[in-house]
NUFIVO-935824 format. One record per residue: x, y, z of N, C-alpha, C in turn. Coordinates in steps of 0.001 Angstrom, whole numbers, plus 500000, padded with zeros to 6 digits. Atoms other than C-alpha are relative to their C-alpha. Layout:
<nodes>
XYZXYZXYZ ...
</nodes>
This chain:
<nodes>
499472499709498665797658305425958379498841500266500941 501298499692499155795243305481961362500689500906501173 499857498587498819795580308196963884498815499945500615 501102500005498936793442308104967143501123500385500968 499209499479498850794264310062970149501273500817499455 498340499462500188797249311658968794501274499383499381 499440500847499784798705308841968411500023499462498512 500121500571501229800087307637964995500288498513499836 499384501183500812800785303715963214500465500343499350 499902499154501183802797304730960799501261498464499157 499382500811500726804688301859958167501311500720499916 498936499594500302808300302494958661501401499146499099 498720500471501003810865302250955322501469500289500626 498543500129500121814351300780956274500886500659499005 499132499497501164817006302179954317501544499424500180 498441500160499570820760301866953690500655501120499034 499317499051500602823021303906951776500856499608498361 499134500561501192824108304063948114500989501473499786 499137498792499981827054306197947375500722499471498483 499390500531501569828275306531943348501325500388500695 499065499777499840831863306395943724500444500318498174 499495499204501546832338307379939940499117499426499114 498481498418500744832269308790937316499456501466501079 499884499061499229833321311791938948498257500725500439 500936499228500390830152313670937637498413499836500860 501518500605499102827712311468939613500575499963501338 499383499617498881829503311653942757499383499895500723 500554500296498669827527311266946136499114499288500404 500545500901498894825405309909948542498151500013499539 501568500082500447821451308510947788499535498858500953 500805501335499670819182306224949786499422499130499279 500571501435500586817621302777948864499236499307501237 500937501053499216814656301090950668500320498405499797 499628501409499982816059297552951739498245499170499837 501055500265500419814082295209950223500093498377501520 500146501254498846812103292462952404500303498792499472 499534501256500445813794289339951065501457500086499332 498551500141500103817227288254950183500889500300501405 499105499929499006819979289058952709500912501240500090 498831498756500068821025292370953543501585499835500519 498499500413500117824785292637954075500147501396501419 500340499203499101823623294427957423501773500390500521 498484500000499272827469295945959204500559500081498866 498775500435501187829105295367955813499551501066499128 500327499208501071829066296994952601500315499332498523 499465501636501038829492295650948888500505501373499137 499436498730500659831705298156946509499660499087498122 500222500651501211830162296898942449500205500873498852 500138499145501070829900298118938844498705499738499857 501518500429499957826578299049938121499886499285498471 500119500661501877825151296769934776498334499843500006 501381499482500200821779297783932850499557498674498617 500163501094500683820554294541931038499460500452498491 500596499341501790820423295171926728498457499530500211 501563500174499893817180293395927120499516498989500901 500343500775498804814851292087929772500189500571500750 499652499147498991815391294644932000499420500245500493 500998499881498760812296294365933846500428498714501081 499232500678499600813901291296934999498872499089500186 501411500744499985810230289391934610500458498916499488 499668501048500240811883286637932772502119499554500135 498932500322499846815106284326933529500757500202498577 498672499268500819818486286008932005501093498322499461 499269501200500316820414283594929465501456499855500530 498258500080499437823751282066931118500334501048501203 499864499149498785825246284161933692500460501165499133 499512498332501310825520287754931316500557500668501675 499941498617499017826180289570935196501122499403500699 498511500379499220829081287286936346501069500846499509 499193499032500501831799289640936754500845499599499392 498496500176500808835211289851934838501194500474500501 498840499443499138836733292140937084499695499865501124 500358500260498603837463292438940367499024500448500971 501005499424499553834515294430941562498800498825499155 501311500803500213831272292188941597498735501094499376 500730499305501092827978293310939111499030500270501280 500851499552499648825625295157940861498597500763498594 501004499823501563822323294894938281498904500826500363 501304498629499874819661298012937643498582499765499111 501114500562500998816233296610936684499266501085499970 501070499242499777813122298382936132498646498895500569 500491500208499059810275298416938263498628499366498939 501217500267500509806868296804937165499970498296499613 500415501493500760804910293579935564500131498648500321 499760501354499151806103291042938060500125500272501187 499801499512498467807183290804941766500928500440500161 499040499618499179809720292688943353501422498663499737 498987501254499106811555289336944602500109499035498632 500250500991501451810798287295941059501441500885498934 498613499248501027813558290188939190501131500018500735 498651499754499262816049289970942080500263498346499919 499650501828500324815718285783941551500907500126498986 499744500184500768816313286038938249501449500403500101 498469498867499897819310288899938718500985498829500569 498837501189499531821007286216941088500368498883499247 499426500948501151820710283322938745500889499946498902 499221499752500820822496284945936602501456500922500490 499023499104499535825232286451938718500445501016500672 500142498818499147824380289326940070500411500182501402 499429499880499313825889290378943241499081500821501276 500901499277500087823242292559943929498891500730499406 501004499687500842820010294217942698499561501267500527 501029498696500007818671297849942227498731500320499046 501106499966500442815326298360941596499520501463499558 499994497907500275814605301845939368498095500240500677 501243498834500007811202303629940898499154500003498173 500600499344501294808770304198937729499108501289500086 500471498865499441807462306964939334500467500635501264 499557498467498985808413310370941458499539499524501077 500553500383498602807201308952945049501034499948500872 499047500393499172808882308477948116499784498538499732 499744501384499794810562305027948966498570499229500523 500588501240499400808717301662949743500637498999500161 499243501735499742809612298474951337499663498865498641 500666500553501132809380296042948577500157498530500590 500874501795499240807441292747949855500534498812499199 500080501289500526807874289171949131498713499844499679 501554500181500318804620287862947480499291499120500971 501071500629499294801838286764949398499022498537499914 500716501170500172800462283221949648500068499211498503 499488500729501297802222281908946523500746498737500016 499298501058499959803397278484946278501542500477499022 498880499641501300805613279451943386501311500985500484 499329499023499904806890282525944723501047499780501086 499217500646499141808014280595948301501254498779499729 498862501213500027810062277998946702501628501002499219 498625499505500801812378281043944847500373500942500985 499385498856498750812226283540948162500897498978501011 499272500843498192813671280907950977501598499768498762 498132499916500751817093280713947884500028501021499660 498922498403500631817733284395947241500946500268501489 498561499823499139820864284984948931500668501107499832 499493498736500400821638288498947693499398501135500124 501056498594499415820697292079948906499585500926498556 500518499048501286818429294509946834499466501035500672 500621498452499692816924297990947171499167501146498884 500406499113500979814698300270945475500953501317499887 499468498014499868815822303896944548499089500742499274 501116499106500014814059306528943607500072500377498073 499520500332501181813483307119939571500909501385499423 499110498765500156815501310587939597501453499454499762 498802500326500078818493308501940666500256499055498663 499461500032501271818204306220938219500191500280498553 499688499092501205817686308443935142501456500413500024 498645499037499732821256309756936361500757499046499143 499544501222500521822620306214936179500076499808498800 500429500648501481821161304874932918500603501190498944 499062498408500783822905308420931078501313499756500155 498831500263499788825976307448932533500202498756499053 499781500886500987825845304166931246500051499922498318 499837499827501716824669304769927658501315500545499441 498541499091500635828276306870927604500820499274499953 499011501080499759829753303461928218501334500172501567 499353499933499271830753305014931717500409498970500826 499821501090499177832141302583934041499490500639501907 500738499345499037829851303685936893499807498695501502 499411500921499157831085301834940167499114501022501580 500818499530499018828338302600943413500667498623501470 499809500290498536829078301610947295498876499816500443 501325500390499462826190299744948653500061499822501697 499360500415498797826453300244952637498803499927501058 501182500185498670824491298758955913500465500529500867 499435500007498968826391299912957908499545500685501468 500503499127499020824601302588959873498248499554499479 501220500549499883821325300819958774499561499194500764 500240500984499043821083298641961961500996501295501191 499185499572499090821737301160964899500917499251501081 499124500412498667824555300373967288500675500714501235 499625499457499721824881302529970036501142499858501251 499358500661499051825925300278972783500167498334500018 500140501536500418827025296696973844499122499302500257 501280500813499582823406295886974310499026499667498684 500871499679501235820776294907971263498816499666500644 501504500246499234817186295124972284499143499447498557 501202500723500760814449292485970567498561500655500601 501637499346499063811032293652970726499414498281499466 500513501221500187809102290282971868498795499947499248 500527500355500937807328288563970207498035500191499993 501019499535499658803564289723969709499485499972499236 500761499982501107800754289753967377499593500840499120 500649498957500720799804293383967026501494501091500657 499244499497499592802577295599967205499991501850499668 500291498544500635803452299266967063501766500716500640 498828499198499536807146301564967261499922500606501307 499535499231499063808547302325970275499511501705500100 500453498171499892806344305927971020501604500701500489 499092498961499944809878307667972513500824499048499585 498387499791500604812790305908970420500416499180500916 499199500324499246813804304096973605499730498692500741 500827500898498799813195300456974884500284499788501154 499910500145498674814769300763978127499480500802501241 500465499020498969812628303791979546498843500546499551 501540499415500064809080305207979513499207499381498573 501204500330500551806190304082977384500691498930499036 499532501085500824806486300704975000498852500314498756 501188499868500706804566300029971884498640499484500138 501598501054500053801919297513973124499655501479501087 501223498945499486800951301028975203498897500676498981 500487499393501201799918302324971819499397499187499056 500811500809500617798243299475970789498637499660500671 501253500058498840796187299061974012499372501171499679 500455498003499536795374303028973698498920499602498764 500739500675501061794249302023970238498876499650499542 501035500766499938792416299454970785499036500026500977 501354499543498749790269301364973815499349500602499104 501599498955500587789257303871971412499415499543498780 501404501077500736787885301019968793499761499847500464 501339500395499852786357300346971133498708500679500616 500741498989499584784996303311972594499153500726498793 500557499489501158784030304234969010498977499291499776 500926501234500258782148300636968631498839500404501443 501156499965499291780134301230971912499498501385500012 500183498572500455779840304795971275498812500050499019 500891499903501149777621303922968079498966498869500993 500924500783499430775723301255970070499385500585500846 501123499778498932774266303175972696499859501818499332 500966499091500005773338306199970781500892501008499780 499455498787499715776034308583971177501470500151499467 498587500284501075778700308500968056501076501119500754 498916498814499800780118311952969181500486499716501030 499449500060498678780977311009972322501507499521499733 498497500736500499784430309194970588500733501316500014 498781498924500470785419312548969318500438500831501568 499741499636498459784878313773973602501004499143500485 499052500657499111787094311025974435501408500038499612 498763499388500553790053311129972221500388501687500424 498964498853499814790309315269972735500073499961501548 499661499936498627789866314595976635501269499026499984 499358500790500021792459311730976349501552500738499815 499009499387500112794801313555974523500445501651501038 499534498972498907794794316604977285500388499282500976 499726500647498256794754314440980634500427499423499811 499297500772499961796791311899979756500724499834498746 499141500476500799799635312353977679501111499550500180 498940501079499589803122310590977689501183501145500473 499142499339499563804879313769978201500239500711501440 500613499667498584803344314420981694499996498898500752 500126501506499740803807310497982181498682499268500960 501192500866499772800176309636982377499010499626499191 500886500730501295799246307957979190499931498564500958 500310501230499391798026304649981168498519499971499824 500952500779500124795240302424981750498880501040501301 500802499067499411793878304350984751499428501574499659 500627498834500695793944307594983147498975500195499299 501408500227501082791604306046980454499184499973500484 501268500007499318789356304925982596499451501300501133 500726498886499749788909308697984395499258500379499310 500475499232501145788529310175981162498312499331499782 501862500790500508785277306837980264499649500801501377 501076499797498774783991307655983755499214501381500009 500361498626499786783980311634983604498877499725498822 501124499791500932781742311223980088498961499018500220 500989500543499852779645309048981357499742498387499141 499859500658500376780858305862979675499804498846500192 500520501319499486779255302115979922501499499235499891 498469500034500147783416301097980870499383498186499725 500667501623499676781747297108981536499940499762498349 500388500036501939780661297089977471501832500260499571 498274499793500462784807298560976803500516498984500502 498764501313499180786358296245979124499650498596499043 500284501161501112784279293544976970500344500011498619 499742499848501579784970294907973659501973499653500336 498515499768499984788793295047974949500667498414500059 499396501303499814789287291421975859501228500224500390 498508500012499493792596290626976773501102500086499058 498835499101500414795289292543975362501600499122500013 499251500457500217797933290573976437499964498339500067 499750501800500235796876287109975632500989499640498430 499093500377501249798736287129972314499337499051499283 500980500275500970795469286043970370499991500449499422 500501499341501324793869287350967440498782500489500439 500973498868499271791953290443968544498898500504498250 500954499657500719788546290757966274500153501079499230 500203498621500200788549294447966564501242500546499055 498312499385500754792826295096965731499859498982498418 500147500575501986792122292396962559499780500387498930 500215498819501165789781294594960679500205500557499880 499740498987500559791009297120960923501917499555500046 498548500499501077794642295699959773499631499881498724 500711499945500978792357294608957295499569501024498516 499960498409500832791484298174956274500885500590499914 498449499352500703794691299333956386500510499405498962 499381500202501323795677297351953707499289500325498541 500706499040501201795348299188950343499682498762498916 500498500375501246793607297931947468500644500327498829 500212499567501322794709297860943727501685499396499831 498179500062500132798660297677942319501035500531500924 499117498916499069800156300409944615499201499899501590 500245499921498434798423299645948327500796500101500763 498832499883499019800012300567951293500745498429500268 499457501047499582802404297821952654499728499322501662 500019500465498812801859295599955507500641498641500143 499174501300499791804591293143956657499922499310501322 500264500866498817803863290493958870500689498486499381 499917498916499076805699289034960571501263500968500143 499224498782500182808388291347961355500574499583501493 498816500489498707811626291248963633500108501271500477 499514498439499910812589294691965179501126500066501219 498569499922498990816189295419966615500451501156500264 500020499106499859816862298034968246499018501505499649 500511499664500332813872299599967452499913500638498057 500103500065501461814788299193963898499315498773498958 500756501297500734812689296700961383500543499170499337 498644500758500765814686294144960042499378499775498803 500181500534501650814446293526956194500337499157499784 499306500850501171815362290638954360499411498509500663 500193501249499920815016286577955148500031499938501006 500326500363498564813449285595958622500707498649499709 499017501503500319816689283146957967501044499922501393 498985499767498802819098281930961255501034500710500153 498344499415499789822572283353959971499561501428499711 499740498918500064820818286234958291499596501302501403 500154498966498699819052287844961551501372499551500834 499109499592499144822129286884963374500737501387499897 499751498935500441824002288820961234499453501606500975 500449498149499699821631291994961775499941499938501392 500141499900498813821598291324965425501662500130500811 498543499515499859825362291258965673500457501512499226 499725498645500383825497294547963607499099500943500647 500659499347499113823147295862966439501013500821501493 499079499412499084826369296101969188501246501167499258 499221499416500399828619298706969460501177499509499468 498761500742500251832114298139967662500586499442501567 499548500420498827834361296018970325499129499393501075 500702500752498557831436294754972494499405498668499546 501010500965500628830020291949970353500482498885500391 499773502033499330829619288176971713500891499101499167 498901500563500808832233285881970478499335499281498588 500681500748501379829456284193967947500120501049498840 500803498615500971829132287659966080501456499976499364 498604499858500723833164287102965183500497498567499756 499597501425500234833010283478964336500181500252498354 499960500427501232834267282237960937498710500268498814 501274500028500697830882281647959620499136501448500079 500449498630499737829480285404960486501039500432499186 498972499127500119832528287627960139501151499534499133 498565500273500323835829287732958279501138500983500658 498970499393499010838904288698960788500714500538498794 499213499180500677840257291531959141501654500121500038 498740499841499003843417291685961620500850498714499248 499110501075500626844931288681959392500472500249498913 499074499477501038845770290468956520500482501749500499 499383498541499731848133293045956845500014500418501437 500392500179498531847340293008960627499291500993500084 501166499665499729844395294908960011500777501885499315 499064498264500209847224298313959024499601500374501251 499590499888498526847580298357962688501193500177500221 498727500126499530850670298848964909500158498419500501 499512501257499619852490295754966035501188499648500392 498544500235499629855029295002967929500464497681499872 500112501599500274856283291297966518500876498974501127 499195500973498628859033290544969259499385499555501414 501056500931498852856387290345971990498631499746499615 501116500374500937853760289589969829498344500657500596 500678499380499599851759292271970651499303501109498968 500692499323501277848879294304968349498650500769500591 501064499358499784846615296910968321498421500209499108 501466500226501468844044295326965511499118498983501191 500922500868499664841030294323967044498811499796498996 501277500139500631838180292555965160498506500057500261 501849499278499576834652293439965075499409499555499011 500713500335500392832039292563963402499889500563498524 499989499267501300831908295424960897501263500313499450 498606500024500953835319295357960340501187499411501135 498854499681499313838578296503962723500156501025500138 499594498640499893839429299156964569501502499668500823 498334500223499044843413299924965810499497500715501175 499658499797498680843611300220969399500868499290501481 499284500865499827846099300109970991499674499623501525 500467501410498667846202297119974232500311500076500822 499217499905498608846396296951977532500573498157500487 499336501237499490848897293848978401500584499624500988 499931500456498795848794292116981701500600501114500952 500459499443499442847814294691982883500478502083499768 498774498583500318849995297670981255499197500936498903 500621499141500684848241300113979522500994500709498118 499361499665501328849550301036975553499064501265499533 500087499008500145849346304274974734500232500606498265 499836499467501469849111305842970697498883500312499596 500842500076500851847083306278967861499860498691499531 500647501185500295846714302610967415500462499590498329 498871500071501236848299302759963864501373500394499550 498143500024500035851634303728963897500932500385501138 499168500153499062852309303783967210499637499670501101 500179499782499080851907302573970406500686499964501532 498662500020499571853849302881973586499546499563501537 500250500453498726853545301084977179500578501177500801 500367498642498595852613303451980173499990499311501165 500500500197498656852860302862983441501459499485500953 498456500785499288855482301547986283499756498204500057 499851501377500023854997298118985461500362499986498061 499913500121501990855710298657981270501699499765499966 498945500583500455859389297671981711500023497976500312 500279500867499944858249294392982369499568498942498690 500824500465502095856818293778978312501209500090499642 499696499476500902859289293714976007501017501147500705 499366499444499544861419295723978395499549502018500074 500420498754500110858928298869977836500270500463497950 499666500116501624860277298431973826501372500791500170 498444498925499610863635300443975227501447499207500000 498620500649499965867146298994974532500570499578501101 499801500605499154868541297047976707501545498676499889 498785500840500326872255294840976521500227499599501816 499403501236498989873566292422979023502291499937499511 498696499563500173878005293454979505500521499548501190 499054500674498773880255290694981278498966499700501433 500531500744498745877452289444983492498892501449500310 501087498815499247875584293398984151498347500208499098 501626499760501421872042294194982146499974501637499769 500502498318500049871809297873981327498914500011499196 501173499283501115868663299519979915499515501423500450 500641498775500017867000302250979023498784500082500378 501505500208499516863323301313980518500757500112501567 500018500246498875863340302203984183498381500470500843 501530499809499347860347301961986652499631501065501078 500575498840499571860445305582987979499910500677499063 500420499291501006859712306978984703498696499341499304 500693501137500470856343306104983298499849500368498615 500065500085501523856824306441979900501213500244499296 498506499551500476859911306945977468501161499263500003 498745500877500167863193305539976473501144500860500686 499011499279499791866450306964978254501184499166500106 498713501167499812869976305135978068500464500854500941 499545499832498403871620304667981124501273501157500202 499017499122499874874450306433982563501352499728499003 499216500748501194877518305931980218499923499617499403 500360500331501692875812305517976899499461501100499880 501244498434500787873972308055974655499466499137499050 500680500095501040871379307466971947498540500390500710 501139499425499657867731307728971880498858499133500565 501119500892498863866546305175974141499502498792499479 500251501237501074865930302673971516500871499612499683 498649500314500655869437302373970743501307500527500591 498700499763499111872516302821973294501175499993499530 498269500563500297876275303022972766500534500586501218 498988499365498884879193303545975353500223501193499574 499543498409500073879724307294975548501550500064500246 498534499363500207883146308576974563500390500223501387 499524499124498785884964309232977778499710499599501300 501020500359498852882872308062980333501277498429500233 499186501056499366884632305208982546499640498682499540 500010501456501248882797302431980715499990499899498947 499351500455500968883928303245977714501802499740500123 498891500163499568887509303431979366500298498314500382 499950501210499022886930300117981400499995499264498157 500398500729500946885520298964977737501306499603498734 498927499821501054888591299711975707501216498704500484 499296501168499281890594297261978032499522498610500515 500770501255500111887913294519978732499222499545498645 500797500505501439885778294693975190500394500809498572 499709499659501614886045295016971733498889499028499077 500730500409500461882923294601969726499466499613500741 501376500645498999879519293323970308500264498426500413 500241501552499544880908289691970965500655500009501349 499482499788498746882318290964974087501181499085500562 498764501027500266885481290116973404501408500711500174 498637499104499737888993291378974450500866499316499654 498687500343500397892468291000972942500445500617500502 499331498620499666894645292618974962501834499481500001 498775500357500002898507292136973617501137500502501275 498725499628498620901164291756976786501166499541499401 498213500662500403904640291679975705501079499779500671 499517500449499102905594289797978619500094498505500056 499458501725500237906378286085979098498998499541500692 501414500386499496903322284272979834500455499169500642 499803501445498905902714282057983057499638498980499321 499925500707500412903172279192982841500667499081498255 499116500728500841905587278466980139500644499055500543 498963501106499555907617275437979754501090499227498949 499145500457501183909442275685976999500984501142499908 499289499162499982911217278504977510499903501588499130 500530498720501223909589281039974634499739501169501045 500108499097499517909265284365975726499695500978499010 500045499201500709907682285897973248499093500882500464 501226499115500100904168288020972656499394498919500547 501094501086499252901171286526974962498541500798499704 501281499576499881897354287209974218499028499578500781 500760500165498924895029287326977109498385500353499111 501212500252500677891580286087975165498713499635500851 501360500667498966888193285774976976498840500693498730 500990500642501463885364284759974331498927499435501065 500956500310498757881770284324976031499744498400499220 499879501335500450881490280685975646500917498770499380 498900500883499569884961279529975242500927499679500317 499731500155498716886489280157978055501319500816499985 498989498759499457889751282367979533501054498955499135 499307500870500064892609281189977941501216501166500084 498721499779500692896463282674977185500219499383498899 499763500851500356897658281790974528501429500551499274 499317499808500423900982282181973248500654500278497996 499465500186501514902331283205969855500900499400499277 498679500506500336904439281571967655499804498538500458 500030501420499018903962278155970465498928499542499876 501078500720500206901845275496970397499286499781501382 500526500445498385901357275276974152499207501135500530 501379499701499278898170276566976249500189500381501167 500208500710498207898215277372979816498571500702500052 500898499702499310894294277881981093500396500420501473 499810498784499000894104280647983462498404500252500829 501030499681499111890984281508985861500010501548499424 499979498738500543889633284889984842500826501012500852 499868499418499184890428286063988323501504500194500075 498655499798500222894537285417987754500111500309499121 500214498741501448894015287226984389500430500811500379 500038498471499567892872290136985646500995500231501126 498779499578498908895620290169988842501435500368499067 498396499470500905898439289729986023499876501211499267 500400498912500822896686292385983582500425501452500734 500340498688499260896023294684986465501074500187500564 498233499737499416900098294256988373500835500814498756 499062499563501286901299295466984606499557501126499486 500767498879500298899081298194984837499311499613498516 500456500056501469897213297054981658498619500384500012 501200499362499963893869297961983054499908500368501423 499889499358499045892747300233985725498881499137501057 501037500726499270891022297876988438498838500285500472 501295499159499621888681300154989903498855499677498693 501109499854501126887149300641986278499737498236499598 500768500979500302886902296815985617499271499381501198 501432500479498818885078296462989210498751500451499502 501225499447500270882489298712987735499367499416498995 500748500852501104882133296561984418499626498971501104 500397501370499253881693293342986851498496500276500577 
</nodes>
């Protein structure tokens, strides 16, 4: 790690989350350093059984047949050990044979590391550009836990999740462009105060203030400029800049002409002499050297892991927006699977106006419920939601009962209430479901114009129907049927007379058989 000015580089390990979901005994939550190759399952998650190979379990040589293709419905998530080959060479193998995934055990107590693809290998490039499956180290505490479980023949079933490993806070994802020498966002934030190429420039003043520092005589003078640097110009006083630097060379008496030359140009997006070697020297020597990955994507000021491949950075760049804001590519077929199609996501749904509160997203579905042309829906988005507003009897009638009686419409949705079911005047129920109220004048009117929901009246007159011509004088039934048509019809006789509804109701109503007033009010 180099530190100048205050100011750290520091190699930052991605992570994601492993969580044992059983046996009971192992129970919770552990990190895993995403490894740099294969395809993390960034937004998603993969639920497996873990499986510890009888032999070969460094995973250094290819596994016979597929031993890790599952049997059940949970896919094999395989636990190698660490050593004697590459990283990316035991997660090949793991896939060739089935694997679903790959955990890599630690052989030693350390914190996490990123675990690299190999470097300048013909061999090693023709098996990294086909791994297609995510892996992760863990630490070797966790898996001692594991490997105990297993020997008991437990069935030890772990939750592998990205989900919060690619921040998403909003519907924006920020790329950091593209550059040669890079360095983390100094505050966390790329849309406000200081970037990283400030902390690379800063950097690369004081190599070079160190380099002309030894050339003209006066080494200590580096250590005068860094602690003046870090007083007069720091980022929390917002005057870490380029002018500040150059007070600080001027006050010590600094040849700036010799810096400005050692500095070259910063943002030509060359290959800077000075930042080389010492990349150079940052990289460790021996089996265990520090890591240095080049090059490197970073989203949201997070480092992306896995295959500089098209679908897989989409992926992590679509699991960069917040739920609900993501571009229509980030919920295409080929990305995503629309949750909202099975089961409708265990959302609410109303099917008669084909209306739902499952929306899809990237990382999954969330219920909420919809606002429709222009009407606002109101619930918890799973088992209920309910149109608001004075335009919500317009949907679906507000979802409130509603019948159509001899030509009138009654309902229970009206547009000075903005929410709620109420049946009208002369019905009761609960707004979802009406009947004529006992007593009330349209159930009176109803008893003499309807009978049943086919809105249908029999009403026996035991008077001599118009229009006879045969002389019968028996029983007459005055029938009106919606759709086929007013008739009389006599009992006993074969003869018809068609009647107009309107001389119906005059004969009905002269015989007192219904009270006229009350069938003006059905009309």
């Amino acid at each position: 790690m180099l530190v100048l000015g205050g100011v750290s580089a520091r190699f930052v390990v991605e992570k994601n989350s492993i969580r044992v979901l059983s046996p009971l005994s192992l129970r919770g939550k552990h990190d895993g350093s995403i490894g740099n190759f294969g395809i993390p399952d960034y937004g998603g998650f993969i639920i497996g059984s873990v499986v510890y190979p009888d032999k070969g379990a460094n995973g250094c040589e290819p596994f016979d047949g597929l031993p890790f293709k599952s049997k059940s419905p949970r896919p094999s998530v395989v636990l190698l050990d660490r050593g004697e080959c590459y990283f990316a060479l035991k997660v090949w193998h793991a896939q060739q044979a089935g694997a679903a995934a790959v955990l890599v055990a630690d052989s030693i107590d350390e914190p996490l590391i990123t675990m690299d693809s190999p470097e300048e290998s013909s061999d090693a490039n023709e098996y990294v550009e086909k791994m297609g499956i995510p892996s992760a180290l863990i630490e070797k505490s966790f898996d001692g836990n594991l490997k105990e479980a297993l020997k008991k023949r437990e069935d030890v079933v772990v939750k592998l999740d990205w989900r919060e490993s690619m921040p998403h806070p909003d519907q924006r994802v920020e790329l950091a462009k593209t550059r040669r020498y890079c360095a983390s966002d100094p505050e966390q934030d790329f849309g406000e105060g200081y970037q990283g190429k400030d902390v690379v420039f800063e950097n690369l003043r004081q190599l070079c203030v160190h380099r002309v520092a030894n050339e003209i005589k006066r080494p200590w003078i580096w250590w005068d400029y860094v602690t003046y640097f870090h007083i007069r110009c720091s980022m929390k006083e917002k005057r870490y800049s380029k002018q500040c630097a150059k007070g600080v060379m001027s006050s010590l008496d600094l040849p700036t002409e010799k810096i400005k030359k050692c500095l070259g140009d910063p943002e030509a997006g060359v290959e800077n002499e000075i930042l080389k070697q010492e990349q150079q020297l940052q990289v460790g020597r021996g089996s265990r050297g520090d890591v240095t990955i080049l090059p490197t994507l970073v989203i949201n000021n997070v480092q992306y892991r896995g295959k500089l491949e098209r679908s897989a950075v989409l992926k992590a760049i679509c699991a960069g927006f917040k739920e609900t804001t993501e571009p229509s590519v980030c919920l295409s077929a080929d990305v995503e699977t629309n949750e909202c199609l099975e089961r409708n996501g265990g959302c609410w749904q109303d099917k008669r106006a084909n209306i739902t509160a499952c929306k899809d997203t990237f990382r999954g579905r969330v219920c909420e419920c919809p606002i429709v042309k222009g009407v606002q829906y109101r619930g918890d988005g799973y088992i209920s939601c309910e149109a608001f507003g004075p335009a919500r009897c317009m949907i679906n009638n507000g979802g409130c009962w509603s019948e159509t009686k001899d030509g009138s419409t009654f309902s229970a949705c009206t547009e000075n209430q903005l929410r709620g079911c109420q049946c009208p005047q002369g019905f009761r129920g609960d707004g979802h479901k009406c009947e004529v109220q006992r007593g009330s004048s349209l159930h009176k009117g109803a008893r003499c114009l309807h009978r049943e929901k086919r809105v249908a009246l029999r009403e026996v007159c035991h008077l001599p129907g118009p229009g006879s011509h045969d002389g019968c004088r028996r029983s007459w039934i005055y029938s009106t049927n919606i759709g086929s048509g007013h008739t009389w019809t006599r009992r006993s006789c074969h003869s018809t007379c068609r009647l107009t509804i309107s001389m119906a109701m005059k004969f009905l109503v002269r015989h007192n058989h219904c009270d006229e007033a009350q069938h003006h009010k059905q009309r």
